[in-house]
C-alpha positions in Angstrom: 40.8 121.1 -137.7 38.8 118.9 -135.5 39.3 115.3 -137.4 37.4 113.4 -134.5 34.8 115.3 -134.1 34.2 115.3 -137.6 33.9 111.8 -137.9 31.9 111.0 -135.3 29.7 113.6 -136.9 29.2 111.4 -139.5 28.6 108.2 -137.7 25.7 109.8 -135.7 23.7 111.3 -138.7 25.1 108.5 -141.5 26.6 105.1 -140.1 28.7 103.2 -141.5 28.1 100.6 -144.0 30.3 97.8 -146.1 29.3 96.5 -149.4 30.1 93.2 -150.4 31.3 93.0 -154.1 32.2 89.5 -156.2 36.2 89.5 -156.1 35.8 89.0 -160.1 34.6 92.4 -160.6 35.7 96.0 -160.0 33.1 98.7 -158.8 33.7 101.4 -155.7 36.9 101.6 -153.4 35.4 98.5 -151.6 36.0 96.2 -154.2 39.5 96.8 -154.9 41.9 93.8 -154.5 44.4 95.8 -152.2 41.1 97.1 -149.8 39.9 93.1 -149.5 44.3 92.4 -148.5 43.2 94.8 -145.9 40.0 93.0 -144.8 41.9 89.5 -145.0 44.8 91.0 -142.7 41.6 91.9 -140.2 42.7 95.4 -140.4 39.3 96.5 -141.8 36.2 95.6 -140.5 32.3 96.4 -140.3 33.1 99.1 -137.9 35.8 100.4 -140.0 36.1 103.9 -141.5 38.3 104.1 -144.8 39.5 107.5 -146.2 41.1 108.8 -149.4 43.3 111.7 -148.7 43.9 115.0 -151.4 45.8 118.2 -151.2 45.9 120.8 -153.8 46.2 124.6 -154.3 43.6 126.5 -155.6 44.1 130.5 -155.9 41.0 132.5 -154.4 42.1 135.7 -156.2 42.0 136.9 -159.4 44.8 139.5 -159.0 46.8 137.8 -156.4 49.8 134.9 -156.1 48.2 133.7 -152.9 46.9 130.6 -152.9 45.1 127.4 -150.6 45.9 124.1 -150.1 43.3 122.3 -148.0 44.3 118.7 -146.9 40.7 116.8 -147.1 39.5 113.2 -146.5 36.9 111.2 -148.4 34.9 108.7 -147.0 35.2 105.1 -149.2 32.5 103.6 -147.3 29.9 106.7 -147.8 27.8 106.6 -151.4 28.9 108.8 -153.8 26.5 111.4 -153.8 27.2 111.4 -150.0 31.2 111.7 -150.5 30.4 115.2 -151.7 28.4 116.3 -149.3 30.2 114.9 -146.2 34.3 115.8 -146.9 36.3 115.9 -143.6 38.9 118.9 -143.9 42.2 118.2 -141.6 44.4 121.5 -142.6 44.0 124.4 -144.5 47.3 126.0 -145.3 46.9 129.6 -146.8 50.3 131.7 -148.7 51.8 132.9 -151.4 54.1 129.5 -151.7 53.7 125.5 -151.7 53.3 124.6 -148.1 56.2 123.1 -146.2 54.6 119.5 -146.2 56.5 118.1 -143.1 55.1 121.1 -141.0 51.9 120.8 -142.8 51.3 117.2 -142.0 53.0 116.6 -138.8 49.9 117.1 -136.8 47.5 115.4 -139.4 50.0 112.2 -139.0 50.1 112.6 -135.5 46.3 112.9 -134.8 45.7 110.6 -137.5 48.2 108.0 -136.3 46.5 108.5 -132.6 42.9 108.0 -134.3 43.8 104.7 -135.7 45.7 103.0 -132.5 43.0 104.2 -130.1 39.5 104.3 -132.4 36.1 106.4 -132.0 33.5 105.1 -129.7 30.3 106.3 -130.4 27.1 105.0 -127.9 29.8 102.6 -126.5 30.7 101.2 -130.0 34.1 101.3 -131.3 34.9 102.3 -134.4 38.3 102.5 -136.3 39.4 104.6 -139.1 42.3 104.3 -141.5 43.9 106.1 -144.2 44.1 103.8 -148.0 44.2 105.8 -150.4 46.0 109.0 -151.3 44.5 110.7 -154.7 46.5 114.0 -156.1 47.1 115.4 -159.0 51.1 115.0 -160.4 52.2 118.5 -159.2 51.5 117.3 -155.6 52.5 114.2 -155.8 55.6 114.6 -155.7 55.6 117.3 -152.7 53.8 114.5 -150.5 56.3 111.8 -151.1 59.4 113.9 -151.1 60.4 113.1 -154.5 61.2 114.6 -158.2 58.6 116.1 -160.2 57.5 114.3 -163.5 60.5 116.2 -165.8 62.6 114.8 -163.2 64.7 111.9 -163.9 62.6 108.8 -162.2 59.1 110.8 -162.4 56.6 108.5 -162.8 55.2 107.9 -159.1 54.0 103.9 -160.2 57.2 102.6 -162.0 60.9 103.0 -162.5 61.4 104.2 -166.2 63.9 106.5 -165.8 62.4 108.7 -168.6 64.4 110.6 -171.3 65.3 113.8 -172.7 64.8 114.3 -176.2 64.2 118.0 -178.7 60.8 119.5 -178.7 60.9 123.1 -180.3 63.8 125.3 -178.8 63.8 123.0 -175.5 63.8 119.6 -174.5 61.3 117.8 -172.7 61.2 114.3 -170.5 59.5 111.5 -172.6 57.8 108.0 -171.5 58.4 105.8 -174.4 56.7 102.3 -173.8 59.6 99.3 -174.0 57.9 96.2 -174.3 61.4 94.1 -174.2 62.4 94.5 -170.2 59.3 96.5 -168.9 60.4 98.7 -166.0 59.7 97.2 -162.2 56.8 98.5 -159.9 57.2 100.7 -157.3 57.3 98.8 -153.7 57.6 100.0 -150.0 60.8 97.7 -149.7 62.3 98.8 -152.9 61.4 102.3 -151.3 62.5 101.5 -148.0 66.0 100.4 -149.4 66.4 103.3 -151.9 65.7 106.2 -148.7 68.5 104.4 -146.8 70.6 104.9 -149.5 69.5 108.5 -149.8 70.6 109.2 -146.0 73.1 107.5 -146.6 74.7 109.0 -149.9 72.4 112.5 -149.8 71.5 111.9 -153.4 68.6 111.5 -154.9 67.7 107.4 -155.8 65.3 105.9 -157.8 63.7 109.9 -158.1 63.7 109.5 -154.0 64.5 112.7 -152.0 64.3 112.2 -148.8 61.8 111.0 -146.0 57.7 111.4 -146.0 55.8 112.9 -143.3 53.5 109.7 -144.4 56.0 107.3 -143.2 54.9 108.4 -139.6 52.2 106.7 -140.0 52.7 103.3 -138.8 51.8 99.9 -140.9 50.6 102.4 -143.8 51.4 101.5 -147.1 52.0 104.9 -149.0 53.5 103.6 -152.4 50.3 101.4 -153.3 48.0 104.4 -151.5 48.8 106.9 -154.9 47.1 106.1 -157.5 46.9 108.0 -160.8 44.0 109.8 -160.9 42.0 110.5 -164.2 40.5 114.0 -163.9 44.4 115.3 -164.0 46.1 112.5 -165.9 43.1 111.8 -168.7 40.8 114.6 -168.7 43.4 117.6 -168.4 46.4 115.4 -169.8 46.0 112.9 -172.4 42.4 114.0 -173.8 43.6 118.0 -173.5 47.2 117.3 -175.5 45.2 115.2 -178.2 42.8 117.8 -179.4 45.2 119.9 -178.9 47.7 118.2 -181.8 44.2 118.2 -183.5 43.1 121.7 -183.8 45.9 124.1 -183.0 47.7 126.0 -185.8 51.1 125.3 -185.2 50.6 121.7 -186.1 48.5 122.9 -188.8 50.8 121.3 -191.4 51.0 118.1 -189.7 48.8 115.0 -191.5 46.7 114.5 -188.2 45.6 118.2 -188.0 42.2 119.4 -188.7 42.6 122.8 -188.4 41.8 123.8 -191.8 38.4 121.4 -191.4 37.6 123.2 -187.3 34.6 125.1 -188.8 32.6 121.9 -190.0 33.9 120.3 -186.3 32.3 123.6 -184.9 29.4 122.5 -186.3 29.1 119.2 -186.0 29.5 119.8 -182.0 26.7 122.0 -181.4 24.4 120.2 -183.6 24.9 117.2 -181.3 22.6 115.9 -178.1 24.0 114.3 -175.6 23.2 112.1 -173.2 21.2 113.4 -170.0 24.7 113.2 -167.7 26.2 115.4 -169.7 25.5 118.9 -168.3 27.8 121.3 -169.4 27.7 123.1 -172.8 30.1 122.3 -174.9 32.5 125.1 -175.7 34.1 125.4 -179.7 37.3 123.3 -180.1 38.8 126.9 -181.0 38.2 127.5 -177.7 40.0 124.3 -175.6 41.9 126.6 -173.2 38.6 127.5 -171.2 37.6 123.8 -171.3 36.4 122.3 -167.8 37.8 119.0 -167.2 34.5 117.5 -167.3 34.3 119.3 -170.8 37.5 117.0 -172.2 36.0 114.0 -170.7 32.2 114.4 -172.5 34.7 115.1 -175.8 36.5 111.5 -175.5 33.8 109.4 -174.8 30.5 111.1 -176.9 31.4 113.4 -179.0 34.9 112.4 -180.3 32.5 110.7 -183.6 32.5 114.0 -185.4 36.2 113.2 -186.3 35.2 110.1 -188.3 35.6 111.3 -191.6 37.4 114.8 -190.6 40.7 112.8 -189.6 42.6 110.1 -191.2 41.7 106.8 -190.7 44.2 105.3 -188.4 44.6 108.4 -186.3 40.5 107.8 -185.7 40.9 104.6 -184.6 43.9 105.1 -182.8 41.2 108.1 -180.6 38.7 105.4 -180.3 41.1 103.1 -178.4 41.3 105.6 -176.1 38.0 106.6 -176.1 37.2 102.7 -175.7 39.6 102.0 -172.5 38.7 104.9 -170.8 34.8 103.9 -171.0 35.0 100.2 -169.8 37.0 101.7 -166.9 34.7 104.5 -165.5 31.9 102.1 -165.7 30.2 101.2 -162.0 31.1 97.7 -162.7 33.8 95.9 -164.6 35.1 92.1 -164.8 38.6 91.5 -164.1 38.6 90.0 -167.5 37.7 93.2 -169.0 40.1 95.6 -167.2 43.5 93.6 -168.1 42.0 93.4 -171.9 42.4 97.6 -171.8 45.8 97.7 -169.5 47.0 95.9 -173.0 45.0 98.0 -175.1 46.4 101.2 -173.3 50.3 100.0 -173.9 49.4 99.2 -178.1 47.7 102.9 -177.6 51.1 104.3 -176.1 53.2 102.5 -178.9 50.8 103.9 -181.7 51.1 107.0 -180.2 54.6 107.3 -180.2 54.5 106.3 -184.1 52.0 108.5 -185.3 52.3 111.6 -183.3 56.0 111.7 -182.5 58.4 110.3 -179.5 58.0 114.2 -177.9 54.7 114.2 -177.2 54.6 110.6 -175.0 54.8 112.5 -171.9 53.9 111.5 -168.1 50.3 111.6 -168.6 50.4 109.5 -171.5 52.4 106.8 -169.6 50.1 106.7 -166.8 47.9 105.3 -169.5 49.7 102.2 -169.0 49.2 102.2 -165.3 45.4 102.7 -165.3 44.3 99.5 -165.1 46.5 98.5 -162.3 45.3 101.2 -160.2 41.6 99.8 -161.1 42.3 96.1 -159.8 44.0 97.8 -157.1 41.6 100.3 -155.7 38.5 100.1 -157.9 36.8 101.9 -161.2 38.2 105.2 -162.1 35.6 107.2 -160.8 36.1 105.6 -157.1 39.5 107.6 -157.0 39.1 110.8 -158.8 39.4 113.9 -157.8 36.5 115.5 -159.6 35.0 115.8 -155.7 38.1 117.7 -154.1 38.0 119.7 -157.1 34.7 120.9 -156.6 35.4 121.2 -152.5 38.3 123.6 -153.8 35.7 125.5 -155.4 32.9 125.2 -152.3 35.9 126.6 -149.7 36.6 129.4 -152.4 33.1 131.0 -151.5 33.8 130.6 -147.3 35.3 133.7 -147.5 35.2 137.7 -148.2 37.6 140.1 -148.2 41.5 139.7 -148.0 42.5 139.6 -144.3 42.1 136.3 -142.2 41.1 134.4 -144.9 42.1 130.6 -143.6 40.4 131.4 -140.6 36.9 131.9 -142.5 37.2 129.1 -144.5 37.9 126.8 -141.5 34.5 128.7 -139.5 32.6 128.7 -142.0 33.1 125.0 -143.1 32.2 123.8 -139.9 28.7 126.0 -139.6 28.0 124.9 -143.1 28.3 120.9 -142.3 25.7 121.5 -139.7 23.6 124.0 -141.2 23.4 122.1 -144.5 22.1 118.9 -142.9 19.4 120.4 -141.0 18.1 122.8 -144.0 18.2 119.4 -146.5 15.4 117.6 -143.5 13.8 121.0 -143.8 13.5 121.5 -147.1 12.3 117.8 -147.3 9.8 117.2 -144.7 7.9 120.6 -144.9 6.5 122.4 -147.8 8.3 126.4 -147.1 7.7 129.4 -149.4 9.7 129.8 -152.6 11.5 132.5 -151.3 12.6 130.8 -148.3 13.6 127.2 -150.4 15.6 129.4 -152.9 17.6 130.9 -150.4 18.5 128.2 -149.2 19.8 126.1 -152.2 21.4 129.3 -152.9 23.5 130.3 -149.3 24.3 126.1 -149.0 24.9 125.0 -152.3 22.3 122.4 -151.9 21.2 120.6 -154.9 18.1 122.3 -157.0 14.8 120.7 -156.5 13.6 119.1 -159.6 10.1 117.6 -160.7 11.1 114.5 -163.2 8.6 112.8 -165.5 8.9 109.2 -166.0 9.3 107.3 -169.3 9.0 103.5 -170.0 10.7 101.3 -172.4 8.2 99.4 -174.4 9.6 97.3 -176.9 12.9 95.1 -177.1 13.0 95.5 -180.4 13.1 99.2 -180.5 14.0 101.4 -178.4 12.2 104.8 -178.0 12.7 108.2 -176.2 9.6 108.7 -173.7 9.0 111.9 -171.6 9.7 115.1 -171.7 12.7 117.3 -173.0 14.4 120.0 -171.5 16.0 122.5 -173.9 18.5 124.6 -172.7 20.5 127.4 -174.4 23.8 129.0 -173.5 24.1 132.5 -173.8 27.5 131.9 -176.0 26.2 129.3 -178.3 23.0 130.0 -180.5 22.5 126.4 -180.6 20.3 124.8 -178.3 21.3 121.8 -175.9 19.1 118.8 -175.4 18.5 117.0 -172.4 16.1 114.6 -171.1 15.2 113.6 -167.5 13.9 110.7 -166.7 14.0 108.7 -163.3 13.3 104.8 -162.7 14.7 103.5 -165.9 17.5 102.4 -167.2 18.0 104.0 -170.5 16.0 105.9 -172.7 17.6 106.2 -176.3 16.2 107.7 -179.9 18.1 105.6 -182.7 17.7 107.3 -186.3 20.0 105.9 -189.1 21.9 103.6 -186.4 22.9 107.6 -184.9 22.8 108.2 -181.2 20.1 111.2 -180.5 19.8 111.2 -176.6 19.9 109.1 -174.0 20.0 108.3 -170.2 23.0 106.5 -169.5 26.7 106.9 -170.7 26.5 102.9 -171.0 23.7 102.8 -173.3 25.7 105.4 -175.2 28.3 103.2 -175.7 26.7 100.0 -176.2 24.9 101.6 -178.9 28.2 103.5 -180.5 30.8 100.4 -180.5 28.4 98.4 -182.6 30.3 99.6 -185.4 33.6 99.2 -184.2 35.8 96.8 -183.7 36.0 94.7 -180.0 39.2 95.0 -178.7 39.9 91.5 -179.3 41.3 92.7 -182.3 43.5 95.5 -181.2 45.4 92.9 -179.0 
């Protein structure tokens, strides 16, 4: 794909702009501690581009093994909205296996490597560009850096616990226990460096190290600190998934945490409640978890988890809201320093509780990455900053570039770059002229542009009370007989309904929370 061309695309109709963030608080990409090393080092700049590289397979077919893996970049300096509308693809690899990564990448390093020794110049102005960041989910992981998977001995990506093998059913699985005693040592490029000489050396694997990276091409990049591990996989699908999993499914029926026998009144419970105006998927039935979205698993932990209060046993509640708590201070758009390494030790109590109260067999790699979070956060900025929730949904987008079965790669690559040009022009369209329905809906519909939306606005009033103002949106899935309430508002902050000290809607996940952890404990106490 044309990589050049598609960033200078994006300086012409976007430029390029740096936010300055207080080096005591976390927020985007930019206010990471290992993205200001960069800026001190003078290798970023104001006329610096920074990207976050993903790969992953998605499978366009429903009755066939044949899958694609596009290679995209996101932009760190664009706004977040903007991220997903501006992704720049560099290869598309289309087949019914993994693709080969070294023949994969060798022309993304190559260009890429060119790209950052020589620059873009745009109206005589030259800009640089430079990979940071490297966001994939833990099956591909692994394939990028050439080394074992997660049931692998040496599997976790961040660390070097060696992992261990212990019964679970008729098999065995690879564990994570936390050791507090000698914690394991960080992953570094000269411990990396020293391990792959070994490697050529010996031709066994060291420290889970196979062999060589294509991303070792790239000159003065720092690939071990790039990964980080993302939440969408590691949380959302992982930790949150396996959880109400142990929860609701039969087999641990007989287990003291399970509240299988109680799902009906949880049924309930979950379609009864209104969430908060950021929430926009339905809820599905927890008997129904394997069709959950990941965006589903996340609205679970951190809103709707409180119909378990009196459904599960005390400690195994509170143990959930530790969870639920850490994972909320760390998607937030800002976050003190202060606060961050409060929940790395909260996440390594929740790890050891874990262990206790569910069993040594289920503290798998996603549940050790816990324990890594908040590193990654300091490192690279809030959670949200590194996801891949807006890969995912580019997955998705290329899924639709195509019809048929023959050429298929070719398509998506055509159609991708008509669409980035198209879509711009048709958003100033739709924007500066007033066009017949027909003609608007057609076009949100062939672009995937986002649906135009009139928004009444509310005000807050009092400081002692607060009260919902505007109007509500009710909307019904054709599954669920119970209605969902929403409420749009635009220009405030949040908009929140209190009755009985219960949460009824509101605007913002943050009120949400402020509101709910009044009646819990700070985390002061938990460590």
């Amino acid at each position: 794909m044309p990589i050049e061309k598609q960033i200078r695309y994006f300086i012409e109709h976007y430029g390029v702009s740096h936010e300055n963030w207080d080096p005591n608080f976390r927020g985007g990409v930019q206010s990471g501690g290992c993205y200001r090393e960069l800026k001190d080092q003078g290798l970023i700049d104001d006329k610096t581009i920074t990207v976050m590289w993903n790969t992953d397979g998605a499978n366009p077919h429903k009755k066939s093994k044949k899958a694609f893996w596009p290679f995209m970049a996101v932009i760190n300096e664009a706004k977040y909205k903007l991220q997903r509308a501006f992704i720049i693809l560099l290869s598309l690899y289309y087949g019914h296996k993994k693709p080969p990564m070294h023949p994969f990448m060798d022309w993304i390093m190559s260009e890429w490597a060119r790209l950052e020794r020589e620059g873009i110049f745009f109206k005589d102005v030259k800009y640089k560009v430079r990979v940071v960041i490297i966001s994939t989910d833990t099956v591909a992981r692994p394939l990028v850096r050439n080394t074992t998977q997660f049931n692998g001995e040496y599997g976790c990506d961040f660390c070097l616990h060696p992992g261990q093998r212990v019964g679970k059913g008729r098999g065995t699985v690879r564990v994570y226990p936390e050791i507090t005693a000698c914690p394991f040592k960080m992953r570094s490029m000269k411990q990396h460096l020293h391990d792959l000489e070994i490697v050529k050396e010996t031709r066994k694997p060291v420290h889970g190290i196979l062999g060589s990276t294509p991303l070792a091409d790239l000159p003065g990049f720092d690939f071990i600190k790039a990964f980080v591990p993302e939440y969408m996989h590691s949380c959302c699908q992982g930790v949150f998934k396996q959880i109400i999993q142990l929860l609701t499914d039969s087999k641990y029926a007989k287990k003291s945490w399970s509240i299988r026998r109680k799902i009906g009144i949880a049924n309930l419970r979950l379609s009864n409640v209104k969430p908060c105006y950021e929430i926009t998927r339905v809820m599905g039935v927890l008997d129904d978890i394997s069709n959950w979205k990941a965006s589903m698993f996340k609205s679970f932990a951190l809103f709707f988890y409180t119909i378990l209060e009196d459904l599960l046993p005390v400690e195994y509640f509170q143990h959930f809201v530790k969870l639920s708590y850490g994972m909320f201070i760390l998607l937030q758009e800002r976050i003190s320093i202060e606060e961050i390494k409060k929940v790395g030790f909260l996440f390594i109590d929740f790890v050891k509780e874990m262990e206790r109260l569910y069993g040594i067999e289920h503290i798998g790699i996603n549940v050790h990455f816990l324990t890594h979070l908040s590193q990654s956060v300091l490192d690279w900025g809030c959670l949200w900053a590194t996801s891949t929730f807006i890969p995912e949904w580019f997955n998705g987008e290329l899924g639709t570039y195509f019809n048929g079965t023959q050429s298929v790669a070719d398509q998506m690559a055509q159609n991708f770059l008509i669409n980035h040009v198209v879509k711009d022009e048709a958003q100033k369209l739709l924007a500066e002229h007033s066009l017949p329905p027909a003609v608007s809906t057609m076009l949100i519909d062939l672009l995937h542009l986002p649906s135009i939306r009139n928004i009444r606005q509310g005000l807050i009033t009092n400081d002692d009370e607060v009260e919902l103002l505007g109007s509500s949106i009710t909307r019904k899935n054709s599954e669920d007989p119970y209605p969902v309430c929403a409420v749009d508002f635009s220009g405030s902050d949040c908009f929140l309904n209190l009755r009985n000290a219960r949460l009824i809607a509101a605007k913002t996940l943050t009120a949400v929370r402020n509101v709910l952890y009044l009646s819990y404990q700070r985390v002061d106490d938990w460590i």
